[in-house]
C-alpha positions in Angstrom: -23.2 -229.3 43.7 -25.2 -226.6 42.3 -23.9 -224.4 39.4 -25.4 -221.5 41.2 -23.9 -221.9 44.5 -20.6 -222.6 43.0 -20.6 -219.3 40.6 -22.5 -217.3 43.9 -19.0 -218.4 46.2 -16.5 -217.7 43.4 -18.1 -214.4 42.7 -19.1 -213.3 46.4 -17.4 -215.2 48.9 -14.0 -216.6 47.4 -12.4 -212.8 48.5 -13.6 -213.7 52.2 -12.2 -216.9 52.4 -8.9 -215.8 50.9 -8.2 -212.7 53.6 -7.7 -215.7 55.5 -5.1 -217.1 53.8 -2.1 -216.4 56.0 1.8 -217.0 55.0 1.8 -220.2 57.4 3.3 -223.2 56.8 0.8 -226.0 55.0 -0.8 -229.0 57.1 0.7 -230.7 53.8 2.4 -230.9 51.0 5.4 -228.5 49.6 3.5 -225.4 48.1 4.1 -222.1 50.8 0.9 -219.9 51.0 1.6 -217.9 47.7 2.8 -220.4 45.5 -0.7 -222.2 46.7 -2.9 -219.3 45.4 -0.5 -218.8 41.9 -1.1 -222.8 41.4 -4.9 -222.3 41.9 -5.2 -219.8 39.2 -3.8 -222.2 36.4 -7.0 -224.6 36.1 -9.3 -221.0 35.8 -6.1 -220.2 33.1 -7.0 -224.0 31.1 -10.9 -223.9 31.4 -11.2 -220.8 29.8 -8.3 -221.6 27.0 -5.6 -219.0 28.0 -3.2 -222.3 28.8 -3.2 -225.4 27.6 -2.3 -228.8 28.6 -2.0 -232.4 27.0 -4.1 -235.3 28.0 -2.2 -237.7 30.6 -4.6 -239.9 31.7 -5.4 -242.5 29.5 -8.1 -241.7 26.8 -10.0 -244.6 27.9 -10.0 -243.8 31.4 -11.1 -240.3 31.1 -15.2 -241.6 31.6 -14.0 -242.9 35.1 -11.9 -240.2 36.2 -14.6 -237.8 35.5 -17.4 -240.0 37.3 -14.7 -239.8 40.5 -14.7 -236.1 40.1 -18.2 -235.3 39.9 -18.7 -237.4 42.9 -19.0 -236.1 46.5 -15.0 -237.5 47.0 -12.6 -234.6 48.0 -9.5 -234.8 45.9 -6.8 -236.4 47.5 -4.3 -234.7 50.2 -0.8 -235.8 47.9 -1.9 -236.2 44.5 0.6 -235.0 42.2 -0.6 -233.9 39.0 1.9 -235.0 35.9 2.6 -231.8 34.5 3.3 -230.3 37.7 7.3 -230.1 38.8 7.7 -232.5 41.9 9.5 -229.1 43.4 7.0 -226.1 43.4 7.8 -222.7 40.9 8.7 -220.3 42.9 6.0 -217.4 43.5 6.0 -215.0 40.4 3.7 -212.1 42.2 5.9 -209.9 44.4 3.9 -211.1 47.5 0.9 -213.3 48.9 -1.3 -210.0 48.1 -0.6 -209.8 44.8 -1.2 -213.6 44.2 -4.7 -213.4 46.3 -5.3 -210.4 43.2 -3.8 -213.0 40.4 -6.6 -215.3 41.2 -9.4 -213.1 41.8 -8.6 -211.7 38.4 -8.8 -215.0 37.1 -11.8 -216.5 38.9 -13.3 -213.3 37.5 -12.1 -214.1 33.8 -13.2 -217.7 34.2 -17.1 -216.7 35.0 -17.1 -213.7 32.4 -15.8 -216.1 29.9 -18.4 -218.8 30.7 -21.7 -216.7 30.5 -20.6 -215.3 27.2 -19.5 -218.9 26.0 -21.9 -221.1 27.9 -21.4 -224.2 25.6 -17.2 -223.7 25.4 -15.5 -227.1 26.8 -11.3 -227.4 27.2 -9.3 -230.7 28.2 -8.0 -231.0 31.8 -4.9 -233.1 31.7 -6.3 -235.9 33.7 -10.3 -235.5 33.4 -10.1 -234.9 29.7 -12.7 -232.5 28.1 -14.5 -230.3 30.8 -17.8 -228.6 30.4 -18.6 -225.1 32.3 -20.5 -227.3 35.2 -17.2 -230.0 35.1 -14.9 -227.1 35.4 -17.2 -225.2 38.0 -16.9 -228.2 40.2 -13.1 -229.4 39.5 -12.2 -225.3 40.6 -14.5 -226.1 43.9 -12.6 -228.9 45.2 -9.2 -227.6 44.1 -10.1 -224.7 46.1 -11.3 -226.6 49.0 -8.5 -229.0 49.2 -5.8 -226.2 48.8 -7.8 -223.9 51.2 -7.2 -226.7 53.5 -4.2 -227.1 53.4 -4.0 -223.7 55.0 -6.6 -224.5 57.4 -8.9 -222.3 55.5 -12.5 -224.3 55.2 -14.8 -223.3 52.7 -19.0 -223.9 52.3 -19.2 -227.3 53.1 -22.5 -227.3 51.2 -20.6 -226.6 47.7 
């Protein structure tokens, strides 16, 4: 995955893909549509150190992990994250617009922030620390899967 063609569909097509995000009901998992889009913006919220999370994965692990997801594999359909409720938050936006807006905004903060701190890293709670590229391509196949889950497929070239 090129850093290019990642940062070109988070800042030209990501809007495209999202006006097809619907208020369905998932293929999978618990999240409704705008609980979906509000989760997706927490990762853009870590990398660029407006949240931040503890390391759950074992240190020594982290090398591993971080081969997996720098690898062509998507992420799995059920993973549950540790520091995620087994029960979703309910939506804080007043509707799925408004969370399609929340994560523009911060897909938009997250790229700002990285061109004017190109060498800034920030630990992702299973991958451990997570450079601008790392980050790039964790965001990409959380988007991917999640998009999926609503039947929304994105580049398949990213």
């Amino acid at each position: 995955m090129e850093t290019n063609q990642m940062e070109t569909y988070f800042g030209e097509h990501l809007a495209e893909d999202l006006n097809k995000i619907k208020n369905v009901s998932p293929l999978w998992g618990k999240m409704d549509a705008q609980q979906m889009l509000e989760h997706l913006c927490l990762p853009f919220l870590i990398a660029t150190g407006k949240m931040s999370v503890s390391l759950t994965s074992p240190e020594d692990k982290t090398p591993v992990l971080k081969r997996i997801l720098m690898s062509d594999k998507p992420l799995p359909k059920l993973f549950h994250n540790p520091i995620l409720p087994e029960i979703p938050m309910p939506a804080a936006g007043a509707n799925l617009e408004e969370s399609k807006k929340a994560l523009k905004e911060s897909v938009a903060f997250f790229l700002d922030y990285f061109k004017k701190n190109p060498n800034a890293t920030a630990l992702h709670n299973i991958y451990g620390e997570l450079n601008y590229q790392e980050w790039l391509v964790m965001n990409i196949k959380h988007v991917r899967h999640h998009f999926a889950q609503f039947g929304v497929e994105i580049d398949a070239t990213l």
